[in-house]
C-alpha positions in Angstrom: 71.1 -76.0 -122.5 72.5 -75.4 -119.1 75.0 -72.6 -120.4 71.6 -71.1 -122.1 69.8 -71.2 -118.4 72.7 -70.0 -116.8 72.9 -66.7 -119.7 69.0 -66.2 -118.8 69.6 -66.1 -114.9 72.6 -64.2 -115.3 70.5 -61.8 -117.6 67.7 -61.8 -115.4 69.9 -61.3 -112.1 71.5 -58.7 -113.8 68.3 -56.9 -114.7 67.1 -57.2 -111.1 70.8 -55.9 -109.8 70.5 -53.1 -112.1 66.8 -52.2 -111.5 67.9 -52.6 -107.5 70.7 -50.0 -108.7 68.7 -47.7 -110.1 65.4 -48.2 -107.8 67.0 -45.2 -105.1 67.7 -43.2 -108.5 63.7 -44.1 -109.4 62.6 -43.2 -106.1 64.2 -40.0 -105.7 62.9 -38.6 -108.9 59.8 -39.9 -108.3 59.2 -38.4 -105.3 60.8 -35.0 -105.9 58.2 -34.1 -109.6 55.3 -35.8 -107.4 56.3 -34.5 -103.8 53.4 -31.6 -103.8 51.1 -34.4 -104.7 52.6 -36.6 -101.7 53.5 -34.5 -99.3 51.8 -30.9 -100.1 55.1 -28.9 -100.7 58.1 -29.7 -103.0 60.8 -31.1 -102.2 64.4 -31.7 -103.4 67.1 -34.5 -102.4 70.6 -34.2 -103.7 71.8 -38.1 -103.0 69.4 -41.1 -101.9 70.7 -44.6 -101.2 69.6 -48.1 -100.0 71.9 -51.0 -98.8 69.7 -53.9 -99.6 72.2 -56.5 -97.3 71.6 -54.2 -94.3 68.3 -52.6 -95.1 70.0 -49.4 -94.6 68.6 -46.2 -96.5 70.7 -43.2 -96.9 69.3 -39.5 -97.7 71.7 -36.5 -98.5 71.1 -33.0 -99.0 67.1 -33.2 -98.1 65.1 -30.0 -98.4 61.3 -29.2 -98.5 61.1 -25.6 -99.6 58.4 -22.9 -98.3 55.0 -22.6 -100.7 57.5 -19.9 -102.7 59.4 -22.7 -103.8 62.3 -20.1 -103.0 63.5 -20.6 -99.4 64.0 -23.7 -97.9 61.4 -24.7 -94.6 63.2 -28.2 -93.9 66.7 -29.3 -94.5 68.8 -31.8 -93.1 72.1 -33.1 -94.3 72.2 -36.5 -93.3 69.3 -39.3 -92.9 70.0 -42.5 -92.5 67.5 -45.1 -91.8 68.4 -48.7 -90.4 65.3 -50.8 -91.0 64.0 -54.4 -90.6 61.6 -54.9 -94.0 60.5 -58.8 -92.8 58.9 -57.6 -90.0 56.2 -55.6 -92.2 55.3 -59.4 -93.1 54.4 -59.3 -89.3 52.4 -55.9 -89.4 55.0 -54.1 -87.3 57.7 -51.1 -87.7 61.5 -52.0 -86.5 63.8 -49.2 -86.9 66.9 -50.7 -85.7 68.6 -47.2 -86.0 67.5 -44.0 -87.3 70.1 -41.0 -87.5 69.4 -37.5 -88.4 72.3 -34.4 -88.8 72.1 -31.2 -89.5 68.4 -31.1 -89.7 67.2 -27.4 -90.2 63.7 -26.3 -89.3 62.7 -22.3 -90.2 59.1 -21.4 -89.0 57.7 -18.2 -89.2 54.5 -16.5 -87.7 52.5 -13.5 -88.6 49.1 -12.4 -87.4 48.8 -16.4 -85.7 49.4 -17.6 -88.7 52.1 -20.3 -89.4 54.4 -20.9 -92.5 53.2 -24.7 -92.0 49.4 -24.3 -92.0 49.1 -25.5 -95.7 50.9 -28.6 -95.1 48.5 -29.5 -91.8 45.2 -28.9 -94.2 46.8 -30.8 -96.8 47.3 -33.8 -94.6 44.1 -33.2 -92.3 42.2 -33.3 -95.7 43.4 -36.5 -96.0 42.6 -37.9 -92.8 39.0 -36.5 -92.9 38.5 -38.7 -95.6 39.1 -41.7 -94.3 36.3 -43.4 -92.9 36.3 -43.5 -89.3 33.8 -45.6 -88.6 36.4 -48.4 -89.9 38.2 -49.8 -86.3 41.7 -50.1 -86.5 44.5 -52.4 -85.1 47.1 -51.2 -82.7 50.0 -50.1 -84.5 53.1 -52.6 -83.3 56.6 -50.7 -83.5 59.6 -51.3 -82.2 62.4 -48.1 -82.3 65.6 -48.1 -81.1 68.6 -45.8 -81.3 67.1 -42.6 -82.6 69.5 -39.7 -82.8 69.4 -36.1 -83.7 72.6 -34.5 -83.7 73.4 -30.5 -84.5 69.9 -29.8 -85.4 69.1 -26.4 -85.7 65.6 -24.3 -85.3 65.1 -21.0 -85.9 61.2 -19.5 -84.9 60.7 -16.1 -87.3 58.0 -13.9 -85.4 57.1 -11.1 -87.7 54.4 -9.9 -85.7 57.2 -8.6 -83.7 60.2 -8.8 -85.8 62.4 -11.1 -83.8 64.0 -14.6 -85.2 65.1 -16.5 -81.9 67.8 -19.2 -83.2 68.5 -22.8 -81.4 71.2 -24.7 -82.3 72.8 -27.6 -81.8 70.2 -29.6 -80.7 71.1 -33.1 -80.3 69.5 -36.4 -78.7 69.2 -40.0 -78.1 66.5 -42.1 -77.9 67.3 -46.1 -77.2 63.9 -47.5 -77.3 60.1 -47.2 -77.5 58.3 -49.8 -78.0 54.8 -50.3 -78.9 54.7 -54.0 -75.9 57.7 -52.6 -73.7 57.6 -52.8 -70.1 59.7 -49.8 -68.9 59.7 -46.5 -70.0 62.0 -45.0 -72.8 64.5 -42.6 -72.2 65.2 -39.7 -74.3 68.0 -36.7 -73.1 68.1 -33.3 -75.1 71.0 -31.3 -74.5 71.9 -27.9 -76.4 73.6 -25.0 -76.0 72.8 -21.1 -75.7 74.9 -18.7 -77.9 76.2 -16.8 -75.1 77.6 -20.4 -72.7 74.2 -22.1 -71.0 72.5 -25.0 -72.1 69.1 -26.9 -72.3 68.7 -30.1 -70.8 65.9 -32.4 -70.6 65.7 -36.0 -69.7 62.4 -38.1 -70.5 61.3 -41.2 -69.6 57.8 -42.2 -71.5 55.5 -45.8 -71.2 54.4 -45.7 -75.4 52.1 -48.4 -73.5 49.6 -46.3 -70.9 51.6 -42.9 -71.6 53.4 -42.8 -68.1 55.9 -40.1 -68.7 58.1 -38.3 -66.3 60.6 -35.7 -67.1 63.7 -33.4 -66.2 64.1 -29.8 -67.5 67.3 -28.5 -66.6 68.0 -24.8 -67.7 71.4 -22.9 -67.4 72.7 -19.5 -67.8 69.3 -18.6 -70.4 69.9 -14.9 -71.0 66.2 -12.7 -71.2 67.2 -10.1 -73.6 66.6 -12.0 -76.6 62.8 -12.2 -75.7 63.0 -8.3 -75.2 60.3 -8.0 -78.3 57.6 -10.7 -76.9 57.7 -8.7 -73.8 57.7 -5.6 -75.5 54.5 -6.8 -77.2 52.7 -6.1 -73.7 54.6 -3.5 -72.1 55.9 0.2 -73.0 59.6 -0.9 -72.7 63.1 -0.5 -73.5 64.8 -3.4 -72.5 64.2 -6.5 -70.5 66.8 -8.9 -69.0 68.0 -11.2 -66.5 69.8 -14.9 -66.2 67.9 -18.0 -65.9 68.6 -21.1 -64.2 66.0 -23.6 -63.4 65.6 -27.4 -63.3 61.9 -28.5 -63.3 60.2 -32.2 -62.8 57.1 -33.3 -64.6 55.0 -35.8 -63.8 52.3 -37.1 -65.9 50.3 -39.0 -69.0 50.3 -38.4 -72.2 46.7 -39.0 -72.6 45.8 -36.5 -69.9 48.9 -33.9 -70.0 46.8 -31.4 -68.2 47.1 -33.4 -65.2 50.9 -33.4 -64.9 52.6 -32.4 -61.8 55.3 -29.6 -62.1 57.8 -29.2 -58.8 61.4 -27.8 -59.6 63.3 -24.6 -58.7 63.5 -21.3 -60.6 66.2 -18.6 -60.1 66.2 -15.5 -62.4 69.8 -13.5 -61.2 70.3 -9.6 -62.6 66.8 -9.7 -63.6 65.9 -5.8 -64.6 63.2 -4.5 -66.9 63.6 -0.7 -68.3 60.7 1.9 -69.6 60.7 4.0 -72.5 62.9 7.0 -71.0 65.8 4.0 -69.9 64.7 4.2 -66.4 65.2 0.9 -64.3 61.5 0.9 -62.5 61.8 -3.0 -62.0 65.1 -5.4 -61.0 66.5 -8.0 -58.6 69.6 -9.3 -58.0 68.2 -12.5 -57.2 64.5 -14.0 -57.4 64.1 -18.0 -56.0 61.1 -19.9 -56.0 61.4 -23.4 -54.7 57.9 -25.7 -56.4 56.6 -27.9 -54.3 53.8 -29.1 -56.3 52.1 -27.2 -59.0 48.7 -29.0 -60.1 47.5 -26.9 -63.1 43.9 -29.2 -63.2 43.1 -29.2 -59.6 44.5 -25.1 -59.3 46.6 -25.8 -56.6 49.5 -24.1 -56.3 52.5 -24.8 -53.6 55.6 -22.8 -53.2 58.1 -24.5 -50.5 59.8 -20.9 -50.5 59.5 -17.8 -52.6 62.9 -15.3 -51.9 63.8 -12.0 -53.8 67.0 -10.2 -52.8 68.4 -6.7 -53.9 65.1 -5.7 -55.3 64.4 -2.6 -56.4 61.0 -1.1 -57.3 60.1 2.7 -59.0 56.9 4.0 -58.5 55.3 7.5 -59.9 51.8 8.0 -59.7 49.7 10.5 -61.3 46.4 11.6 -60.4 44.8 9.2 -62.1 47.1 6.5 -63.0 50.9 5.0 -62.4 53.9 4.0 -64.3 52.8 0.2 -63.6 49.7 0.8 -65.1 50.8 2.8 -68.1 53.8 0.3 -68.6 52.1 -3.0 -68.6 49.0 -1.3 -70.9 46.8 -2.6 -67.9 44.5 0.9 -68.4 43.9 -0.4 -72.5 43.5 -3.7 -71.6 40.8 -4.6 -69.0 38.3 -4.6 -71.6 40.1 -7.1 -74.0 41.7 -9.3 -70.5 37.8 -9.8 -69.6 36.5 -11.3 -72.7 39.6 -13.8 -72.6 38.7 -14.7 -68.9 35.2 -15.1 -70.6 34.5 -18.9 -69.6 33.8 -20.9 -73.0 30.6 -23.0 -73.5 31.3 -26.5 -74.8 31.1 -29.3 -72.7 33.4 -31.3 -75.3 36.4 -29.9 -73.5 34.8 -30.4 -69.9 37.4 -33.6 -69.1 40.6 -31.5 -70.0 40.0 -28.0 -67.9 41.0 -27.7 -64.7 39.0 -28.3 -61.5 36.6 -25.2 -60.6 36.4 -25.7 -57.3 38.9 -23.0 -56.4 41.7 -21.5 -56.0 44.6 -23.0 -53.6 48.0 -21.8 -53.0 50.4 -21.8 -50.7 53.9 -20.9 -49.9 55.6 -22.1 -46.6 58.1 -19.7 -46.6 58.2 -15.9 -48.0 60.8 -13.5 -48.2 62.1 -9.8 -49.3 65.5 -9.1 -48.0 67.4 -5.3 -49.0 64.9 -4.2 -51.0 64.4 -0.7 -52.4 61.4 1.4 -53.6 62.1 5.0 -55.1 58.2 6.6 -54.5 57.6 9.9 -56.9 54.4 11.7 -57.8 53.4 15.1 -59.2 50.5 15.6 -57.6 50.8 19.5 -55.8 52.7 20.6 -58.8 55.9 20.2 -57.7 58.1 16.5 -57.6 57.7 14.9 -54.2 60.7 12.0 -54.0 60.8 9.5 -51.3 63.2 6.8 -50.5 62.4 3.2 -49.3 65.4 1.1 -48.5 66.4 -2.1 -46.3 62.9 -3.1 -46.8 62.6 -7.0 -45.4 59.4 -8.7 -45.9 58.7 -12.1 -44.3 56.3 -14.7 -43.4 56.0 -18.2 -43.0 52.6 -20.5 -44.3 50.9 -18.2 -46.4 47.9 -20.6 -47.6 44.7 -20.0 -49.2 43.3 -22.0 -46.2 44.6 -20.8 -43.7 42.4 -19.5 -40.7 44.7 -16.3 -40.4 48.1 -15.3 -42.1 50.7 -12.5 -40.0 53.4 -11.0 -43.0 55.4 -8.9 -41.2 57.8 -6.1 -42.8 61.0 -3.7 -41.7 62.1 -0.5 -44.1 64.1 2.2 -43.8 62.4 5.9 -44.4 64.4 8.1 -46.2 67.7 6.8 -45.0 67.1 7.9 -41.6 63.3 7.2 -40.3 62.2 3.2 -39.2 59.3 1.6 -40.2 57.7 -1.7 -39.0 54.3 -3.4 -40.1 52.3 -6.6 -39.4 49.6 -7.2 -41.3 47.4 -10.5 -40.9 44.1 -11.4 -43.3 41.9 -14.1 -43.6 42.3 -15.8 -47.1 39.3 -16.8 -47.3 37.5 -13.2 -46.3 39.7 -10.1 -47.2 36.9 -7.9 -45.5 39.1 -8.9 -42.6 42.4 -8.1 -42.0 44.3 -6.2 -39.4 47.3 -4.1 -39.9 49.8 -2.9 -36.9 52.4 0.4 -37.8 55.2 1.4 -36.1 56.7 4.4 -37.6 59.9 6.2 -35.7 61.9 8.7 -36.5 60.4 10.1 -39.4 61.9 13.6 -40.7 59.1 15.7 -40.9 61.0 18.1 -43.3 60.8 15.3 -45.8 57.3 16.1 -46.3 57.6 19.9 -47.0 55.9 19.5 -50.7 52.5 18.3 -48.8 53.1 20.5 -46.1 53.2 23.8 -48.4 50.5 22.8 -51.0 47.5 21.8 -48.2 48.0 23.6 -45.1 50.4 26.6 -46.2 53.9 25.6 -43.8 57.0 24.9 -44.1 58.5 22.1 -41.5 62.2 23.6 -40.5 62.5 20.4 -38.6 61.0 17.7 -36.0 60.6 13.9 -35.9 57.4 11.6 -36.1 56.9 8.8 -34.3 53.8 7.4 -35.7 51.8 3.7 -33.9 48.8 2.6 -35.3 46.2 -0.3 -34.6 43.5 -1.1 -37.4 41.4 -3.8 -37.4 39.1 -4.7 -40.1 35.7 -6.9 -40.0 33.5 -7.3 -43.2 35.2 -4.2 -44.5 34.3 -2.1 -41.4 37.2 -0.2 -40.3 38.1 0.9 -36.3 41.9 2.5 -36.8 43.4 4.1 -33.8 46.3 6.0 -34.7 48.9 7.3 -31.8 50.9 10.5 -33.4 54.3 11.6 -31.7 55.7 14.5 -32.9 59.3 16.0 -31.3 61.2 19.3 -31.6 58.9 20.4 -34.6 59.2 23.8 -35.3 57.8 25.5 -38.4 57.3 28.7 -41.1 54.7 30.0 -42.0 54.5 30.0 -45.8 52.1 31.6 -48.6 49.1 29.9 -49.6 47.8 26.6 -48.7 44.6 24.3 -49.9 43.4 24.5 -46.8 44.9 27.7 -45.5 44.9 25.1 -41.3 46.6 27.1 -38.8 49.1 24.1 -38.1 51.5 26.1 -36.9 49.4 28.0 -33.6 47.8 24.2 -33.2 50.9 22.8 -32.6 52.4 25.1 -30.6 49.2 24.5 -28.3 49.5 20.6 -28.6 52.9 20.5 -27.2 53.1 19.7 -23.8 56.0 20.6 -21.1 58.3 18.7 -22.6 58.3 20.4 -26.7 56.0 17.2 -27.6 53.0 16.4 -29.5 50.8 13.6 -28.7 47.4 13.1 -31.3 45.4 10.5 -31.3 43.3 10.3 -34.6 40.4 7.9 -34.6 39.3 6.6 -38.0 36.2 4.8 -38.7 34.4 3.4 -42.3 32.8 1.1 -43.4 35.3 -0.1 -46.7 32.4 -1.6 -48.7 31.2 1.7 -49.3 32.4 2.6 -52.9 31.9 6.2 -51.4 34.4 6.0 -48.2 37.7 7.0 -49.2 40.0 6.2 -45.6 42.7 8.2 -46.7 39.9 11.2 -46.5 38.8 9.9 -43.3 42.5 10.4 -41.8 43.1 13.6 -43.4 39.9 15.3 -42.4 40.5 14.0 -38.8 43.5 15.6 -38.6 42.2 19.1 -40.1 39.4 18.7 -37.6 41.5 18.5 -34.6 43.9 20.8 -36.0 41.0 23.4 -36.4 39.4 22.8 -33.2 43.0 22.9 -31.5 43.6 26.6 -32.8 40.0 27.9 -32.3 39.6 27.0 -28.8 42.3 27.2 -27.3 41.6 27.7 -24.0 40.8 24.2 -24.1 44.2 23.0 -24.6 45.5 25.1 -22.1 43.4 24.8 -19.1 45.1 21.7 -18.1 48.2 23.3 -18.1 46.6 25.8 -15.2 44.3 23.1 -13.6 41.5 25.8 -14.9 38.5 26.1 -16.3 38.9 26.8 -20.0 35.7 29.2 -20.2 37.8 31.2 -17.5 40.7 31.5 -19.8 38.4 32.4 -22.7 36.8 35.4 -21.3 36.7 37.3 -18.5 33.4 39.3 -17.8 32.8 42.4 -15.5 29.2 44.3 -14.7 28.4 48.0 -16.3 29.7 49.4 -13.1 32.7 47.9 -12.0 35.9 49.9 -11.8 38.2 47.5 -10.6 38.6 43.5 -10.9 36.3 40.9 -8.1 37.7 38.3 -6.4 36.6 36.3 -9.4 38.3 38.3 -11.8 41.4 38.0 -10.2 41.5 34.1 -10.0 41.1 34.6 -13.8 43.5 36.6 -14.5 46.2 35.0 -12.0 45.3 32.0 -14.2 46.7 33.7 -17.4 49.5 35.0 -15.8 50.5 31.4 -14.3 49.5 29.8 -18.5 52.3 32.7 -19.4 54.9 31.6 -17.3 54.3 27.8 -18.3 53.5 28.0 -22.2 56.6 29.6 -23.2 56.3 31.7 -26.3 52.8 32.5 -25.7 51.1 35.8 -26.6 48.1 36.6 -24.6 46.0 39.7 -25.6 42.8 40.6 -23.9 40.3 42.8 -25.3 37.9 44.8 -23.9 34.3 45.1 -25.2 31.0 46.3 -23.8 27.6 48.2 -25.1 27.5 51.5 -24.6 24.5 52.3 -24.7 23.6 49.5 -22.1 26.3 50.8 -19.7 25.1 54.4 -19.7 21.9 52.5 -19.0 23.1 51.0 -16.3 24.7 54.2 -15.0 21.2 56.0 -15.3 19.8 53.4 -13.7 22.5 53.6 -10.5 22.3 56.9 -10.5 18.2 57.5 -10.3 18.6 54.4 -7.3 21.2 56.9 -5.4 18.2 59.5 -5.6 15.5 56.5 -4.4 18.0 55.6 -1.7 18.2 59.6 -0.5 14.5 59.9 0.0 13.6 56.6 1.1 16.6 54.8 2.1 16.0 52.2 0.5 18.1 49.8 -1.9 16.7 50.1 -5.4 18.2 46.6 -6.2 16.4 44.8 -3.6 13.3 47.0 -3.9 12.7 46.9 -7.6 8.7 47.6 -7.7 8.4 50.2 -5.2 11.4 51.8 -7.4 9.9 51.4 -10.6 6.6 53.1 -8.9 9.1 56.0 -7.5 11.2 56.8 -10.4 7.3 57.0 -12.5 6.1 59.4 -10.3 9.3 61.6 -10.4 8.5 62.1 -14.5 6.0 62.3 -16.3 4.8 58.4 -16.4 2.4 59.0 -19.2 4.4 59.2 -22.1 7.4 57.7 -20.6 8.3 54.0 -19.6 10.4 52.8 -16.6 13.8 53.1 -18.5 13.3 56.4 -19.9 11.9 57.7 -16.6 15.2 56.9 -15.7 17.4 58.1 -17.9 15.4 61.4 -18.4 16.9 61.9 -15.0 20.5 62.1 -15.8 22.0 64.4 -18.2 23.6 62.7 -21.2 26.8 64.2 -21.2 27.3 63.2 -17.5 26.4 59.8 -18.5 28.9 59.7 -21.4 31.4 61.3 -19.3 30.9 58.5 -16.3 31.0 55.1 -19.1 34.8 56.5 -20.5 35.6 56.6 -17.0 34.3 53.3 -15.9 36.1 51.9 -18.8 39.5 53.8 -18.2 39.3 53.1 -14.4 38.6 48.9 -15.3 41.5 48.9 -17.9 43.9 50.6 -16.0 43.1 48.3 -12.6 43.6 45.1 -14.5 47.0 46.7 -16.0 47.8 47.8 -13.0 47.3 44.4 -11.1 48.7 42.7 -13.3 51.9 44.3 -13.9 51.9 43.8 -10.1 51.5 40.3 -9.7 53.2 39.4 -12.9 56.2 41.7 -12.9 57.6 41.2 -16.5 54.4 40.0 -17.9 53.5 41.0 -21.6 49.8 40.4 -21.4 48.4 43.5 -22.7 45.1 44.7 -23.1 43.3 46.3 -25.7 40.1 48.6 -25.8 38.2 47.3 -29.0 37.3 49.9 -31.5 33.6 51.3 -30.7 32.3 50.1 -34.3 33.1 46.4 -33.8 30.2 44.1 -33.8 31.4 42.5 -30.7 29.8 45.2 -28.7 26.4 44.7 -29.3 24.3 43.6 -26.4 27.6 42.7 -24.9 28.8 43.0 -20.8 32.0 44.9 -19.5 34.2 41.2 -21.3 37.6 41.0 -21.9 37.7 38.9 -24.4 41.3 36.4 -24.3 43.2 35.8 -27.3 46.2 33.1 -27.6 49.0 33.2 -29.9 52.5 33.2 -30.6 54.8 35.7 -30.2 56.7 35.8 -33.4 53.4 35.3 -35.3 51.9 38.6 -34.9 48.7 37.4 -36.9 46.3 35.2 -35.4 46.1 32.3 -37.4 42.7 31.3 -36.1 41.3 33.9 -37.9 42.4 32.4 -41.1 41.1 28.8 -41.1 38.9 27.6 -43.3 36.8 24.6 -43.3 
């Protein structure tokens, strides 16, 4: 009987051992023909095992294959599980160890869709329909020792065509526990194909969700991420180094909340367009965080520093190579219905705070920086280079009352420039802006120069101070021009056809120089006001009104009156030059001496017809004077009366009583004599009293309009001597 018990528990014993054998074998097989059913996709296991001493399970050669059923999605090659079954008895999860190698993860995107998006409605199917009215426990679990070693992941991007590969991902988690007291720590640490690494270290409360976390990045290359950039931009290549190591602060429960600080550094950053042309790149870029508050939209920057930039900039008339690169043209439309605020008051607890903007960095700075300027817009390629440019400020908040940012460059390898420009944050519309320009090459700027005012610039040096203050957008700019040893060409052509060249030759003062001052006003609100406009047609303006008066210009050379250097006007019957005269013309000959390279050319003009007049007129007076002794002049009634009574008064008036008494011929005879004896006194006198002098003077031609109705004038004309046209005759509004 007992040898009979002992066969049965034997038997049965050996039934359970072998059913306990074969159980794994069971499970396997079950779970690969009914994995779709299970899990959603199917699945395949090459070796599974269970140690039923230490509740250990064992999985080899795992893989869950895509919905093809060709490639695989998910593969590891070693699982092994290390658990506590009692303590299901006690409605909790112990994992004493769980270890995971060689786990393989492929996921692909295309149009924003996911190779995985089956398998998350197959499971959120299931969840839906549970019923969730039903209140459930907390779930107790205790982990400890999780580790993934040489994982690998690989993201497929087919929208752009670009697999990005990470591998060897390994980690080690000691403990979460569902009642545990202090956080869990878990490190991650791989490394980058080409020597860098990822590192993060986090330290999570399972209980209230208390997390905080290290990111540490090394040596991350940016060319392999050439194609999402590409996705935005019109580029050929994008790349730079990365290093960075970034804190996080926060809860699980409300991760928009977390608090970022760290430090970023991007070294041989450089981004290339279509034609391989580097039009964006820094030796170094630095950005210490301070505090970075996503849901309150604060922003704080303890220092932001770029070194060895270097910037390229074409523009075209209606656009630039920024513009064009980045797609930003294309785009606004699209960019504004994303900035679109969205309607649902479900997500109101987890977007960030409206209130406003806040940022601030204490301390900014640009240091050798470069910027290559081109554009195309007379025609021809204008090139300009920037260099040693050094931008730097200190407290540049949102809230600040005022911010100064003050900058140093270097134009065109030779010319200085320095700037300060201050703003309210809170109210662009005012702003101020301080420029000191020196030693700008004005040859540099021989493009403009030909296309809108017709010169060439052989050579001279600006020296350029401006003052603008903006308030509410209203603009008061005064702008100080120097201008040095400029000499220039006339050339063919010109928008504007401006007489530059005569203006400043009439600007300069003793000493060769130039001094403008151009005042600009606007009010910047007006989409209409263009202050670039206002500069430019202050400066034709006071070009234009330098070269067409002037006498105006010069009289203060001469301590003279500039009408008195304009013209200089006789009566019908002077032969030689008054007192008055004299002064004038002793003021020309003292402008000659002073303005060096002046051309002086007076002409003479007067109205026939009026001066034979006159001459009628003197002449009946010498026969009023004979009979009655009398001066016609001061007697001008009783010599109407006489000269009346000497013709015949009833067909005739007073003035052709008078000149009926003269014979024409006389009368022509005696006006080309006035006029020879005039012009030949003022040549004479002032040959005289200006020895080499090269004033001339000039009879004007009979038929010029000038003229008519006009006095015995000569008529002053200023120019230079080596340009024998007069410019003022060809400016044009």
């Amino acid at each position: 009987m007992k040898k009979k018990a002992l066969k049965i528990v034997l038997g049965v014993a050996g039934i359970v051992i072998i059913i306990l054998l074969l159980l794994p074998g069971f499970v396997k097989r079950y779970a690969v023909n009914n994995s779709k059913e299970l899990l959603g996709r199917q699945i395949q296991i090459e070796k599974l095992k269970y140690n039923y001493f230490t509740s250990t399970v064992k999985a080899y050669g795992f893989k869950m294959l895509e919905q093809d059923e060709k490639d695989n999605f998910i593969s590891f090659d070693t699982l092994m599980v290390n658990l506590e079954p009692l303590q299901l008895f006690k409605d909790k999860i112990e994992i004493e160890a769980l270890y995971l190698k060689g786990l393989d993860v492929k996921v692909s995107m295309k149009d924003s869709l996911f190779n995985f998006d089956d398998l998350i409605a197959f499971h959120s199917t299931k969840e839906d329909s549970l019923n969730k009215d039903v209140e459930e426990e907390s779930l107790k679990y205790s982990l400890s020792n999780l580790e993934l070693k040489n994982a690998d992941f690989h993201f497929n991007n087919q929208d752009i065509e670009h697999i990005t590969n990470i591998e060897n991902i390994s980690f080690l988690v000691p403990f979460i526990g569902w009642d545990q007291e202090h956080k869990s720590n878990a490190d991650i640490k791989f490394n980058f194909p080409r020597g860098g690494y990822f590192e993060s270290k986090l330290n999570i409360n399972p209980l209230d969700g208390a997390y905080d976390a290290t990111i540490t990045i090394s040596d991350l290359y940016l060319d392999p991420f050439y194609k999402y950039v590409a996705k935005y931009a019109e580029i050929n290549s994008f790349s730079g180094i990365v290093d960075s190591k970034i804190q996080i602060i926060g809860n699980t429960n409300e991760a928009v909340k977390s608090i970022v600080s760290g430090t970023v550094k991007v070294n041989d950053f450089k981004i290339t367009d279509n034609n391989d042309k580097t039009f964006l790149s820094a030796k170094e870029i630095g950005a210490t965080i301070k505090k970075i508050d996503y849901f309150n939209s604060s922003y704080v920057f303890d220092s932001f520093i770029v070194n060895d930039s270097y910037t390229f900039f074409q523009l075209d008339s209606i656009s630039n190579n920024f513009l064009q690169i980045f797609k930003l043209d294309s785009s606004s439309e699209s960019t504004e219905k994303v900035n679109q605020p969205v309607a649902n008051d479900t997500i109101k607890n987890n977007t960030p705070n409206d209130s406003g903007l806040y940022y601030a960095v204490n301390h900014l700075e640009v240091n050798r920086g470069i910027l290559d300027y081109t554009d195309n817009l007379t025609g021809k390629p204008f090139n300009y280079h920037l260099s040693d440019i050094e931008i730097d400020s200190d407290s540049v908040f949102s809230d600040s009352k005022w911010v100064d940012i003050y900058s140093d460059m270097l134009l065109n390898n030779r010319g200085t420039l320095r700037a300060k420009v201050g703003f309210d944050p809170k109210n662009t519309t005012n702003a101020k802006l301080d420029i000191t320009i020196e030693k700008f090459v004005l040859s540099d700027i021989n493009i403009y120069a030909n296309h809108y005012t017709g010169h060439t610039i052989l050579e001279g040096d600006m020296f350029y101070y401006s003052n603008s203050i903006i308030t509410n957008g209203n603009i008061v700019s005064e702008n100080q021009l120097l201008i040095k040893n400029v000499s220039l060409n006339n050339s063919k052509g010109g928008l504007y056809s401006l007489p530059l060249k005569f203006a400043l030759f009439l600007l300069k003062d003793k000493n060769g120089d130039v001094n403008l001052n151009i005042p600009v006003r606007g009010d910047m609100n007006d989409p209409t006001v263009n202050v670039g406009k206002i500069v430019w047609n202050s400066f034709k303006n006071l070009i234009v009104k330098a070269a067409t008066s002037p006498g105006k210009l010069l009289a203060g050379l001469v301590d003279g009156d500039p009408k008195d250097l304009e013209q200089i006007q006789f009566k019908y019957l002077d032969t030689i030059p008054s007192e008055k005269n004299r002064s004038q013309l002793d003021k020309l000959l003292e402008l000659e001496q002073k303005k060096e390279g002046l051309k002086i050319e007076m002409v003479y003009y007067v109205d026939k017809q009026l001066q034979k007049e006159a001459i009628a007129k003197d002449e009946a007076g010498k026969i009023y004077f004979n009979e009655t002794k009398k001066d016609y002049l001061k007697d001008e009634k009783d010599f109407e009366t006489f000269i009346l009574s000497k013709t015949a008064a009833d067909s005739l008036d007073f003035k052709q009583s008078y000149m009926s008494l003269s014979n024409p011929i006389l009368l022509d005879s005696v006006s080309k004599n006035n006029t020879k004896l005039i012009i030949s006194n003022i040549e004479k006198y002032i040959e005289i009293e200006g020895g080499d002098t090269q004033i001339k003077v000039i009879v004007s031609d009979p038929k010029a309009p000038e003229n008519t109705g006009s006095f015995p004038t000569l008529k002053v004309n200023f120019s230079m001597k080596e340009d024998e046209s007069l410019e003022t005759k060809k400016v044009e509004e």
